[in-house]
mmCIF file of the N, C-alpha and C atoms, coordinates in Angstrom:
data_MODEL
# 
_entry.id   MODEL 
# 
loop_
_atom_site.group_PDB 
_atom_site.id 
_atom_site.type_symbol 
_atom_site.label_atom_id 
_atom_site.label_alt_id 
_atom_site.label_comp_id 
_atom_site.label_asym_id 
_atom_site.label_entity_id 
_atom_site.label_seq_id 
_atom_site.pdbx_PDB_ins_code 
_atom_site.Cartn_x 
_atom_site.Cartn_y 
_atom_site.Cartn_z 
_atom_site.occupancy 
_atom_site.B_iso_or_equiv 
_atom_site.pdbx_formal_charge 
_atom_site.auth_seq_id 
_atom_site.auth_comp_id 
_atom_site.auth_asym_id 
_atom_site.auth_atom_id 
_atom_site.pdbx_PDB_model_num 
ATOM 1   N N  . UNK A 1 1  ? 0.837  -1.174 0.000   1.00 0.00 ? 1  UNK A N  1 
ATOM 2   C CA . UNK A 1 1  ? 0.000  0.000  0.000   1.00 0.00 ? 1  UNK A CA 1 
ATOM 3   C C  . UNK A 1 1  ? 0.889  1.247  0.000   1.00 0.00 ? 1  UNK A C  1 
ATOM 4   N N  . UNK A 1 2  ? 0.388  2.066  -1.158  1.00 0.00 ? 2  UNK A N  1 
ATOM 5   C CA . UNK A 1 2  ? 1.746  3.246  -0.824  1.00 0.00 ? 2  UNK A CA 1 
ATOM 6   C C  . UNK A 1 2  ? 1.179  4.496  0.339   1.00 0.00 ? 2  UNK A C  1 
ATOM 7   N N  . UNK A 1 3  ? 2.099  4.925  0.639   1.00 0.00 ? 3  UNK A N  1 
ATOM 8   C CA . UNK A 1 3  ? 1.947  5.928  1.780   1.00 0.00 ? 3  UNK A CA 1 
ATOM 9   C C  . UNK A 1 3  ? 1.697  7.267  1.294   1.00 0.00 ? 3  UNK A C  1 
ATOM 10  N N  . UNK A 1 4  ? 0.644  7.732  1.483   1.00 0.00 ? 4  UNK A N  1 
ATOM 11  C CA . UNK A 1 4  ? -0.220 8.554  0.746   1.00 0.00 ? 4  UNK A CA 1 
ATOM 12  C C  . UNK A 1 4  ? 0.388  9.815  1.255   1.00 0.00 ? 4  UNK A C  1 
ATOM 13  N N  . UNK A 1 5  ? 1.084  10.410 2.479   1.00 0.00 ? 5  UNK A N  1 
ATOM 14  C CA . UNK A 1 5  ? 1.029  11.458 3.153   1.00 0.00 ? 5  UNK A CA 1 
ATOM 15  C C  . UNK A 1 5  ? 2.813  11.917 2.320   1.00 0.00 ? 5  UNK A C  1 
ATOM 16  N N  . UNK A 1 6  ? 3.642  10.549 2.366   1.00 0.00 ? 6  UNK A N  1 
ATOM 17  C CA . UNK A 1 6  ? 4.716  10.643 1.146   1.00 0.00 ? 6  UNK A CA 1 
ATOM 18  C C  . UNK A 1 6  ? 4.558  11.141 -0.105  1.00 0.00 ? 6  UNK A C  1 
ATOM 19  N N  . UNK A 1 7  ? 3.561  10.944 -0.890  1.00 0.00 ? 7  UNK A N  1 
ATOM 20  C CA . UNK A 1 7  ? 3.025  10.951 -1.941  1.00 0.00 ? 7  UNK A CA 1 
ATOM 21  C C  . UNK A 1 7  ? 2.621  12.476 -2.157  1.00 0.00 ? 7  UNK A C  1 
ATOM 22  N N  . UNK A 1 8  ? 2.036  13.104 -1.151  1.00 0.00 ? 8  UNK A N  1 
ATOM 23  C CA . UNK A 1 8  ? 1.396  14.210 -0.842  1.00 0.00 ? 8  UNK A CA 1 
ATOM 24  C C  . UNK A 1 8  ? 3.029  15.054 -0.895  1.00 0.00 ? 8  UNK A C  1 
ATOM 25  N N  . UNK A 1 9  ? 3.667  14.925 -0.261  1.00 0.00 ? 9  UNK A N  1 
ATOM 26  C CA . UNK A 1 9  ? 5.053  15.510 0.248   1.00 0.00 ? 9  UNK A CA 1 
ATOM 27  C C  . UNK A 1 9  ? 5.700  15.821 -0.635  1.00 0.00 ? 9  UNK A C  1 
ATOM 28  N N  . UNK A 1 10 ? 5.785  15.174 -1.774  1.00 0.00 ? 10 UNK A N  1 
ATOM 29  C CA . UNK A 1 10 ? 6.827  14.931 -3.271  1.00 0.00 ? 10 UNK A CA 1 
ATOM 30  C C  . UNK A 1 10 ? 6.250  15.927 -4.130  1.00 0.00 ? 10 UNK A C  1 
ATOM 31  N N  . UNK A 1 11 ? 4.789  16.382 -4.027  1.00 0.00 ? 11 UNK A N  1 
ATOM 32  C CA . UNK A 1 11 ? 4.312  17.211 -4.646  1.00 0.00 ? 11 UNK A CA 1 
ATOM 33  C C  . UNK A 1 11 ? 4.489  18.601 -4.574  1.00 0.00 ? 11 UNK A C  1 
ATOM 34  N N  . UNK A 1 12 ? 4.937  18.854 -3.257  1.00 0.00 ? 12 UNK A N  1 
ATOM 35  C CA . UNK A 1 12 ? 5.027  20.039 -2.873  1.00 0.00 ? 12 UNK A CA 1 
ATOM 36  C C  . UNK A 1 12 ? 6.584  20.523 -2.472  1.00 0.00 ? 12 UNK A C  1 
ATOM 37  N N  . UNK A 1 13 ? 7.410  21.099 -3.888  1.00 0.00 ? 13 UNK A N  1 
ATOM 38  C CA . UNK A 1 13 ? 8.933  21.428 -4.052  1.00 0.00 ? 13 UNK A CA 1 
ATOM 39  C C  . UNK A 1 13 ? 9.310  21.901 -2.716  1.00 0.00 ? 13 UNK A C  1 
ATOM 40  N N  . UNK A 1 14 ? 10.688 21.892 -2.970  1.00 0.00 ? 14 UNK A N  1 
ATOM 41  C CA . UNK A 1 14 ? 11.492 22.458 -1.429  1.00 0.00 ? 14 UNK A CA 1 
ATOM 42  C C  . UNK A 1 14 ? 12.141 23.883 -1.805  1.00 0.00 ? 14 UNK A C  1 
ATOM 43  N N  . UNK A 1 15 ? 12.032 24.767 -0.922  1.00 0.00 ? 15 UNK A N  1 
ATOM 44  C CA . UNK A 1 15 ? 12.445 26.417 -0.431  1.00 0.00 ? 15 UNK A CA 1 
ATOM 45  C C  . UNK A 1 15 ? 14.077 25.886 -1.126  1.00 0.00 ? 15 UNK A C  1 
ATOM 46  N N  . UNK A 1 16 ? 13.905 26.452 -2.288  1.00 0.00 ? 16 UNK A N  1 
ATOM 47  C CA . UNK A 1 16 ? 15.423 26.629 -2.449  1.00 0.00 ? 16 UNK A CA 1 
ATOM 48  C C  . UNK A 1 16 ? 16.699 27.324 -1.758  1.00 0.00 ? 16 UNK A C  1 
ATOM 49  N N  . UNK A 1 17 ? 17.944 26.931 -2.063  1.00 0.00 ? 17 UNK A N  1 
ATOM 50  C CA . UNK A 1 17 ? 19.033 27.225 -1.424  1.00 0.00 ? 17 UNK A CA 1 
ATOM 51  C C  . UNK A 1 17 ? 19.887 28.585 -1.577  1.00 0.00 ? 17 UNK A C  1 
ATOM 52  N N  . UNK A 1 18 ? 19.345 29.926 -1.310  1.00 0.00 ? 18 UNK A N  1 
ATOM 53  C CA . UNK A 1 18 ? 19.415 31.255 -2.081  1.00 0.00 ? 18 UNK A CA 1 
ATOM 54  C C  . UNK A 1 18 ? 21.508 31.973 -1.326  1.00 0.00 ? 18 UNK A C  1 
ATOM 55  N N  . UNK A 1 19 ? 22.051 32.118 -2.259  1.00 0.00 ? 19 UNK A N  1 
ATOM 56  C CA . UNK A 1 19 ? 23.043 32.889 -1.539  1.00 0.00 ? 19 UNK A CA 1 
ATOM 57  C C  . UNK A 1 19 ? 23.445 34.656 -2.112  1.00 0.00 ? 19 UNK A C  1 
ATOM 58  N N  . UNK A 1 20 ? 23.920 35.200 -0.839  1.00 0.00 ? 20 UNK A N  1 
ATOM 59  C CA . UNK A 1 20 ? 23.500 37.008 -0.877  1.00 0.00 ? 20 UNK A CA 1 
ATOM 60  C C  . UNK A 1 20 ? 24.749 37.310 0.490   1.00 0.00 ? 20 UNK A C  1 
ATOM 61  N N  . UNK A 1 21 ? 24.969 38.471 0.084   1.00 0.00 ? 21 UNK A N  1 
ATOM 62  C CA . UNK A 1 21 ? 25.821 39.056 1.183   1.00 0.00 ? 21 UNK A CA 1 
ATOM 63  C C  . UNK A 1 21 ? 24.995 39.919 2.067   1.00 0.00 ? 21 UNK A C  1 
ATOM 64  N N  . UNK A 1 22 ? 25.411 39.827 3.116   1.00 0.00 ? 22 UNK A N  1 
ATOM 65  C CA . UNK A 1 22 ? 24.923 41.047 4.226   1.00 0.00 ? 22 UNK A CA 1 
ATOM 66  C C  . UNK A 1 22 ? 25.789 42.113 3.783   1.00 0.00 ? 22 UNK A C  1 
ATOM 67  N N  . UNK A 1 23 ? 24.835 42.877 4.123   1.00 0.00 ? 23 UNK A N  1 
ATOM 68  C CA . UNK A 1 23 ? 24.611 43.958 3.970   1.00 0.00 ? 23 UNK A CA 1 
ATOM 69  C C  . UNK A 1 23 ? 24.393 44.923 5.641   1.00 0.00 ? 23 UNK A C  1 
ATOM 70  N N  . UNK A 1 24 ? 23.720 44.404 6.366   1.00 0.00 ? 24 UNK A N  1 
ATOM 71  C CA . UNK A 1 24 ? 23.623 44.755 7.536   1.00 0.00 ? 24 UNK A CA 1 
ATOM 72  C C  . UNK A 1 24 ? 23.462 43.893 8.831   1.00 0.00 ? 24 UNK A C  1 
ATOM 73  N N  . UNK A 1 25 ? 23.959 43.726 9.867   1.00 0.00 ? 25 UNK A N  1 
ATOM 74  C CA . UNK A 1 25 ? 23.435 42.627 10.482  1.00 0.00 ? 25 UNK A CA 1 
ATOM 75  C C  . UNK A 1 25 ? 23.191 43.387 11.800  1.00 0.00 ? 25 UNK A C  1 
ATOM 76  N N  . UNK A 1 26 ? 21.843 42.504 12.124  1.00 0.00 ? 26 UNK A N  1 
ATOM 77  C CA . UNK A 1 26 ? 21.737 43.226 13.710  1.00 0.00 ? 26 UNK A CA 1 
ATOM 78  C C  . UNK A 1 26 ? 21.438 41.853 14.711  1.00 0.00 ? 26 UNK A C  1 
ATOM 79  N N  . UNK A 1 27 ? 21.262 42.262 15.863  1.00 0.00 ? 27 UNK A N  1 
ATOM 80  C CA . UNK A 1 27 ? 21.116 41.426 16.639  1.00 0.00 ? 27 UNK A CA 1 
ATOM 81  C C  . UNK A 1 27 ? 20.438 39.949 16.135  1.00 0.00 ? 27 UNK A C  1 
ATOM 82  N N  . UNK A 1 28 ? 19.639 39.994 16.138  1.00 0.00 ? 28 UNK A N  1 
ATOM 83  C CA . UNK A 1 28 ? 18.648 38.705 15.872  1.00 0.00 ? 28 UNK A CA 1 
ATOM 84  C C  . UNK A 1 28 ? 18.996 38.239 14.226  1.00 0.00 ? 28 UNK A C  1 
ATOM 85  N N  . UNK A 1 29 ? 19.082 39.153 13.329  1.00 0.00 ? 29 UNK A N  1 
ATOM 86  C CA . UNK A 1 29 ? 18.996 38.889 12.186  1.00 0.00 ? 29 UNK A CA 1 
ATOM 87  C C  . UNK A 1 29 ? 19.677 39.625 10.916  1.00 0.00 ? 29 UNK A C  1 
ATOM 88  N N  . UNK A 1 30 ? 19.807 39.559 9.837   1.00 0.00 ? 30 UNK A N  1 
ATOM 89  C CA . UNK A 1 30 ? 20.805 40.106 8.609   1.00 0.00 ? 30 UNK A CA 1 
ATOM 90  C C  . UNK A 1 30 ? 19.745 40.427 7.841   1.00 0.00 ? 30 UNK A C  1 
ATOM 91  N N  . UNK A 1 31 ? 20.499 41.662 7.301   1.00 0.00 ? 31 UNK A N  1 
ATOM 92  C CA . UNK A 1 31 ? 19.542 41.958 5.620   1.00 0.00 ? 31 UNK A CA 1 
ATOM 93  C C  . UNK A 1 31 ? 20.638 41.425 5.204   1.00 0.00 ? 31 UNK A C  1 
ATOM 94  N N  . UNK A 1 32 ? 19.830 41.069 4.034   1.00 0.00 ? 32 UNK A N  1 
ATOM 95  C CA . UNK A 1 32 ? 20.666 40.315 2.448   1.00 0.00 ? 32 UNK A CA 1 
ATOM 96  C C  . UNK A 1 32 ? 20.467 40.620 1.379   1.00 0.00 ? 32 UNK A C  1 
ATOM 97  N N  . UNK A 1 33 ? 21.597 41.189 0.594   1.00 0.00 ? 33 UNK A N  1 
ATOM 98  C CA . UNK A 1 33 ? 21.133 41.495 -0.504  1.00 0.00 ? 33 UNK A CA 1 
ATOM 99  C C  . UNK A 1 33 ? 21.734 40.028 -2.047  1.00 0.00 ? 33 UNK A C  1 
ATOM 100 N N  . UNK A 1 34 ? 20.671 39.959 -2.318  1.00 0.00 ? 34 UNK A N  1 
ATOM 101 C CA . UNK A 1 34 ? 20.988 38.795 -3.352  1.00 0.00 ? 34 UNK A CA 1 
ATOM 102 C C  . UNK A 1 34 ? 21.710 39.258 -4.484  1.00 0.00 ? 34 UNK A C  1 
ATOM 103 N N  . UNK A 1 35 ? 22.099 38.442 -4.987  1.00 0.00 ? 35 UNK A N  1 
ATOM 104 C CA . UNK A 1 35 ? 22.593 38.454 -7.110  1.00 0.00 ? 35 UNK A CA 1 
ATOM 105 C C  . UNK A 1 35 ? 22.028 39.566 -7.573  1.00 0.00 ? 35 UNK A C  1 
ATOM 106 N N  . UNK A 1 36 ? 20.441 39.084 -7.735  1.00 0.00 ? 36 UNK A N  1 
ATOM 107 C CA . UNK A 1 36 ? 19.674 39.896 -8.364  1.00 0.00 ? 36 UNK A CA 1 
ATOM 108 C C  . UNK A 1 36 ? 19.612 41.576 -7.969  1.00 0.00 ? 36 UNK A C  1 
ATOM 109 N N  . UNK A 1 37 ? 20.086 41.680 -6.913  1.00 0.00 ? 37 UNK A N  1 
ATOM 110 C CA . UNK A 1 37 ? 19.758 43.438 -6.566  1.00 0.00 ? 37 UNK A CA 1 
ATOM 111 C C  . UNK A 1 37 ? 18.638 43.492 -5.450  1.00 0.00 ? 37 UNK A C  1 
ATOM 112 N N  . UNK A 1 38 ? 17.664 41.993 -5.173  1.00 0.00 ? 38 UNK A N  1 
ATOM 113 C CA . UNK A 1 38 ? 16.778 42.648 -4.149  1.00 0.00 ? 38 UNK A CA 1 
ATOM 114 C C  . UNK A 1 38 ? 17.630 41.734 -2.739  1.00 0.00 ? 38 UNK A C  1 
ATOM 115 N N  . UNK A 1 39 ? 16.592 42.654 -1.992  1.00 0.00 ? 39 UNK A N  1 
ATOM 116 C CA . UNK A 1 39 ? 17.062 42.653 -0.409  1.00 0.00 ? 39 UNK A CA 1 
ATOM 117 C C  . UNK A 1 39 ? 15.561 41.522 0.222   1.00 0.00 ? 39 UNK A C  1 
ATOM 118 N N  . UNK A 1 40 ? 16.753 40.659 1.148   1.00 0.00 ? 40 UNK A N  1 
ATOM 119 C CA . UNK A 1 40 ? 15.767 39.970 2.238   1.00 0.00 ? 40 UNK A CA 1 
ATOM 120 C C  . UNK A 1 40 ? 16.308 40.458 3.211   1.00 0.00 ? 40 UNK A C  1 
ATOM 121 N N  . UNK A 1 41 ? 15.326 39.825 4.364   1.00 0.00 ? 41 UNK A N  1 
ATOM 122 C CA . UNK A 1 41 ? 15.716 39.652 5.558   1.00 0.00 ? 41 UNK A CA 1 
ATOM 123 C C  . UNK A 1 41 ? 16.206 38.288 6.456   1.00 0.00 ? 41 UNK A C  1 
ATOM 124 N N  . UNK A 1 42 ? 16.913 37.963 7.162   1.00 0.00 ? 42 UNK A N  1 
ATOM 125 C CA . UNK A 1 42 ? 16.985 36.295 7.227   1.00 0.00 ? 42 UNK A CA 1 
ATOM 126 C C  . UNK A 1 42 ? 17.582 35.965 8.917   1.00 0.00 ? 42 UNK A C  1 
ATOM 127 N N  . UNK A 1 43 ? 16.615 35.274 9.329   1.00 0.00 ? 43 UNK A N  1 
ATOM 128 C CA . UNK A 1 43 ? 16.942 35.272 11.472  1.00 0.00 ? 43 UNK A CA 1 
ATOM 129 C C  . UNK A 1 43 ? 18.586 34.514 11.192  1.00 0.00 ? 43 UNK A C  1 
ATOM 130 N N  . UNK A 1 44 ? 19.696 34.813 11.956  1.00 0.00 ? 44 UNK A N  1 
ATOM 131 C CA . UNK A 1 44 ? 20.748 34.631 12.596  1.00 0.00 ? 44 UNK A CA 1 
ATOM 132 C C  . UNK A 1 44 ? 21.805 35.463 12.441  1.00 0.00 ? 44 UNK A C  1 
ATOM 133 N N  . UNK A 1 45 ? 22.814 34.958 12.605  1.00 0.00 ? 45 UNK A N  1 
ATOM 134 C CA . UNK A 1 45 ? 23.740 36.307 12.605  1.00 0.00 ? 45 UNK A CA 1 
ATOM 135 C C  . UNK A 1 45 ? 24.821 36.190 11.974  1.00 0.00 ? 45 UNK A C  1 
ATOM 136 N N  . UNK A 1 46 ? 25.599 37.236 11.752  1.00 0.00 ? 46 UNK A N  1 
ATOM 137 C CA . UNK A 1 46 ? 26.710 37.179 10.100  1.00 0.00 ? 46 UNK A CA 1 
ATOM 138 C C  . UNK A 1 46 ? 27.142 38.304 10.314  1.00 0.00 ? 46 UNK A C  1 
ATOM 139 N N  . UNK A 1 47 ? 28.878 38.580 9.459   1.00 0.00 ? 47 UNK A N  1 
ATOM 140 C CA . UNK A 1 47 ? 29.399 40.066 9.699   1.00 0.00 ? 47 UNK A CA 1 
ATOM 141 C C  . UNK A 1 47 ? 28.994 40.551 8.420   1.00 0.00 ? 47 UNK A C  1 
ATOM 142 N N  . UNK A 1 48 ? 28.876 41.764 8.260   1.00 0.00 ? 48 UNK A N  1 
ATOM 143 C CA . UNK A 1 48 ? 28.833 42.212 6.839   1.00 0.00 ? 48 UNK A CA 1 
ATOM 144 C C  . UNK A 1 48 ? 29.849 42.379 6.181   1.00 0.00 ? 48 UNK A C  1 
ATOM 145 N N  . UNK A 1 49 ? 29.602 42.105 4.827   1.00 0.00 ? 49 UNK A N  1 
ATOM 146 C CA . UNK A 1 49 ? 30.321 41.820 3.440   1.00 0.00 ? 49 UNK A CA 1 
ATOM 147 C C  . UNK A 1 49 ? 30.868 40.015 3.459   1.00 0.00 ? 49 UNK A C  1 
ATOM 148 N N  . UNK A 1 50 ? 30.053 39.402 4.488   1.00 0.00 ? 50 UNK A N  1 
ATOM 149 C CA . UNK A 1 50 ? 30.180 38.400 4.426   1.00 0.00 ? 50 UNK A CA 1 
ATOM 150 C C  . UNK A 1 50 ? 29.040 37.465 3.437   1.00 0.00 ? 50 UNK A C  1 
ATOM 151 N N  . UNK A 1 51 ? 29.563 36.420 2.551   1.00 0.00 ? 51 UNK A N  1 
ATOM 152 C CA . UNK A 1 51 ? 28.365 35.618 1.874   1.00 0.00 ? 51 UNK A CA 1 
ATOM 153 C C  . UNK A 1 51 ? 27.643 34.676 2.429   1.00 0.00 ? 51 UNK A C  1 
ATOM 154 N N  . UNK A 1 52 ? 26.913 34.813 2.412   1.00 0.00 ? 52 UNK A N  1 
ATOM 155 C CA . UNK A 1 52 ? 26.034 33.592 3.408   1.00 0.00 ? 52 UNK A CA 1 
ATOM 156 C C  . UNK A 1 52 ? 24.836 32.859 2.284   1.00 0.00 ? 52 UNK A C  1 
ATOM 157 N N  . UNK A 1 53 ? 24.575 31.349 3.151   1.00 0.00 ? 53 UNK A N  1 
ATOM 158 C CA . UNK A 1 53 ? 23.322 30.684 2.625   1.00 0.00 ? 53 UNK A CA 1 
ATOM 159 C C  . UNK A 1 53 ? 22.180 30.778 3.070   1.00 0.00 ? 53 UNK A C  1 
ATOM 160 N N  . UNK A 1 54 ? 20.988 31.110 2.201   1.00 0.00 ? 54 UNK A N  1 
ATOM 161 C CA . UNK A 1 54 ? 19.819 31.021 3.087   1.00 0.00 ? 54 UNK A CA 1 
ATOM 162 C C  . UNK A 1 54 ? 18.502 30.203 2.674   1.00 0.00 ? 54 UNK A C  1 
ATOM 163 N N  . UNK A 1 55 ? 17.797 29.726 3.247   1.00 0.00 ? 55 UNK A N  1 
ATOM 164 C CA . UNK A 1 55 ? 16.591 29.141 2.650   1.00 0.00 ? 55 UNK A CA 1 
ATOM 165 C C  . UNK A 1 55 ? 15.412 29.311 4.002   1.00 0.00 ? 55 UNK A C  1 
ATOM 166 N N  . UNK A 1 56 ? 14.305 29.510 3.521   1.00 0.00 ? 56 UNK A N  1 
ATOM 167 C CA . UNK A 1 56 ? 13.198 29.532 4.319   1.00 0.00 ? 56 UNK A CA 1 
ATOM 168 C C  . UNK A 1 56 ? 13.394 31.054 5.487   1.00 0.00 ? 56 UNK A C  1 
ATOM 169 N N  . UNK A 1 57 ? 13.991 32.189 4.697   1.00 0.00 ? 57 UNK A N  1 
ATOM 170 C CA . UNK A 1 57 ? 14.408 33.030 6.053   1.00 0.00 ? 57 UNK A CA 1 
ATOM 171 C C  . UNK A 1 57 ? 15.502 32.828 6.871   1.00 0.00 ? 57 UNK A C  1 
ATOM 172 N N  . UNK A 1 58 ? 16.305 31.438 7.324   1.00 0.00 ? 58 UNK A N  1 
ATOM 173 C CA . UNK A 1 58 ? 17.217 31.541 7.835   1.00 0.00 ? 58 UNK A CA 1 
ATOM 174 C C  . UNK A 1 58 ? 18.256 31.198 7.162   1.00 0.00 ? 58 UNK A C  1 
ATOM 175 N N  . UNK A 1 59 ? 19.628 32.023 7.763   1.00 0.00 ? 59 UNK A N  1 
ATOM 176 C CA . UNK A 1 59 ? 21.025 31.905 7.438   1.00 0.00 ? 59 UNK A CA 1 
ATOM 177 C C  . UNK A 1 59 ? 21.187 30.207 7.877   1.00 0.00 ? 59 UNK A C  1 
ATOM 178 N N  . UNK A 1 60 ? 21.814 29.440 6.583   1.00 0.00 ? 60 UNK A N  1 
ATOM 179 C CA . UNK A 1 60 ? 22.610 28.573 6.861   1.00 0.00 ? 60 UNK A CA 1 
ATOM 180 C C  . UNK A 1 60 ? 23.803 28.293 7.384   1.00 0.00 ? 60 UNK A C  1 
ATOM 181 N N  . UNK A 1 61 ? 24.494 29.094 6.615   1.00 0.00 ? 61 UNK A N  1 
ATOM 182 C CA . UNK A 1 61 ? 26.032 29.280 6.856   1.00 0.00 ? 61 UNK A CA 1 
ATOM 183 C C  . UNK A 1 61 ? 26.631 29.983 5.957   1.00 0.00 ? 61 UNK A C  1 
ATOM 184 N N  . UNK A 1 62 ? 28.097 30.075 5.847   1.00 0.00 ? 62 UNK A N  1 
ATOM 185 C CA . UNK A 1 62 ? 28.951 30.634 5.564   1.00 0.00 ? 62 UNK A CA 1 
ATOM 186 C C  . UNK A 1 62 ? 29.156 30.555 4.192   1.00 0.00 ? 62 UNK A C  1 
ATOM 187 N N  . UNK A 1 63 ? 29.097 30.928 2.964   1.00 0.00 ? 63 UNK A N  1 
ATOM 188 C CA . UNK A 1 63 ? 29.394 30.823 1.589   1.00 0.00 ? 63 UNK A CA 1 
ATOM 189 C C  . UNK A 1 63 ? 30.952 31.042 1.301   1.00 0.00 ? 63 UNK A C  1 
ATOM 190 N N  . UNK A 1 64 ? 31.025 30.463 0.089   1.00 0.00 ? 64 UNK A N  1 
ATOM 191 C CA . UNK A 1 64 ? 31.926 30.702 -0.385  1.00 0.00 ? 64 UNK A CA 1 
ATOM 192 C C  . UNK A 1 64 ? 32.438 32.235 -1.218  1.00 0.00 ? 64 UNK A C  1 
ATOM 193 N N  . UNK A 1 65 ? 33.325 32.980 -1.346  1.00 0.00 ? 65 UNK A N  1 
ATOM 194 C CA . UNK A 1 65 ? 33.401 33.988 -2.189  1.00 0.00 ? 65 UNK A CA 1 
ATOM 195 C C  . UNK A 1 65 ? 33.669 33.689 -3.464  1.00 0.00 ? 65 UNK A C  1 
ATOM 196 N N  . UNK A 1 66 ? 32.717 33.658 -4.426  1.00 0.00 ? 66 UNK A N  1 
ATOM 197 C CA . UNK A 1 66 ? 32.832 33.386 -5.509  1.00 0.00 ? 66 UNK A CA 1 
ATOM 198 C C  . UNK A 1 66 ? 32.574 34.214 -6.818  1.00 0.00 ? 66 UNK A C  1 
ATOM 199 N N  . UNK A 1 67 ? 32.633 34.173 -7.996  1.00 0.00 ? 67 UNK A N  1 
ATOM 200 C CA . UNK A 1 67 ? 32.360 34.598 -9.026  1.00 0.00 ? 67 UNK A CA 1 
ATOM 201 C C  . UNK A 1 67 ? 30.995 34.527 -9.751  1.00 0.00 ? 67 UNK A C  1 
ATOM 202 N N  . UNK A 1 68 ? 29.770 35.600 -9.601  1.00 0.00 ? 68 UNK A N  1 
ATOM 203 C CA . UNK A 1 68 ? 28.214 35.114 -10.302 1.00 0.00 ? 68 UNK A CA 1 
ATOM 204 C C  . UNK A 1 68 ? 28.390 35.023 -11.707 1.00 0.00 ? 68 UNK A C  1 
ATOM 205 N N  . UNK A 1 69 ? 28.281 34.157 -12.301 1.00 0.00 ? 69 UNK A N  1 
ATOM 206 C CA . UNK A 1 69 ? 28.473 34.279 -13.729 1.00 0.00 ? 69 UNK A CA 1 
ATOM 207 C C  . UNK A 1 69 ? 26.915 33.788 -14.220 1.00 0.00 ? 69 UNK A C  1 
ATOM 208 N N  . UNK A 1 70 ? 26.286 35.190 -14.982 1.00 0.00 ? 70 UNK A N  1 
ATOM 209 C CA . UNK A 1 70 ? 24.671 34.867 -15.267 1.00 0.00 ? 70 UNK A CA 1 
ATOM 210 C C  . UNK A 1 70 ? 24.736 34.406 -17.216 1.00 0.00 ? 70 UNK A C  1 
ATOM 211 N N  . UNK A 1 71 ? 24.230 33.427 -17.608 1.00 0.00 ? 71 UNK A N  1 
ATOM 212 C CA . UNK A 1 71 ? 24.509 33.122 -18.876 1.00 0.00 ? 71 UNK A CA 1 
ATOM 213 C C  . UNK A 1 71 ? 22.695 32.963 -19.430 1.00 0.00 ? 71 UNK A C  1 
ATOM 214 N N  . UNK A 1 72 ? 22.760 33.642 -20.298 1.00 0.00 ? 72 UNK A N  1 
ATOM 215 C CA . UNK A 1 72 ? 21.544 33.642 -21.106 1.00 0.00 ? 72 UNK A CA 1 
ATOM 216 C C  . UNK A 1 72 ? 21.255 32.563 -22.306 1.00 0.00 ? 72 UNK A C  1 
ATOM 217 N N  . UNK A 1 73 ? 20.158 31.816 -22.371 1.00 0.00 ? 73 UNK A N  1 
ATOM 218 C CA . UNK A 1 73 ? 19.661 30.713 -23.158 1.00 0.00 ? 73 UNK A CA 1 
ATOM 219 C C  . UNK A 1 73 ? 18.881 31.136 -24.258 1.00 0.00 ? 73 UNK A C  1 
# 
């Protein structure tokens, strides 16, 4: 019998894995500004001009400093 509530689960994608530098950090939480030019907000804490990971609002961790290279299809 398959497990219906699994089934249900697979349907509904996962909060992707977004990375952005602070920009500001305060107590509780960081603005972030992404690739694109817009700004979040995201709960934990980080120095600024540091890259960080985020998904669902919170900071994951620490990114790498890397190169965005945007390529058009």
């Amino acid at each position: 019998m398959a497990n219906l509530y699994r089934i249900f689960k697979d349907l509904i994608p996962e909060s992707p894995l977004l990375i952005g530098e602070v920009v500001a950090s305060h107590s509780t939480y960081c603005d972030i500004q992404l690739p694109g030019g817009a700004y979040i907000t995201a709960r934990g804490v980080s120095t600024v001009g540091n890259k960080v990971f985020v998904r669902d609002g919170v900071i994951e961790g620490v990114a790498p400093t890397l190169t965005v290279v945007t390529v058009e299809i």
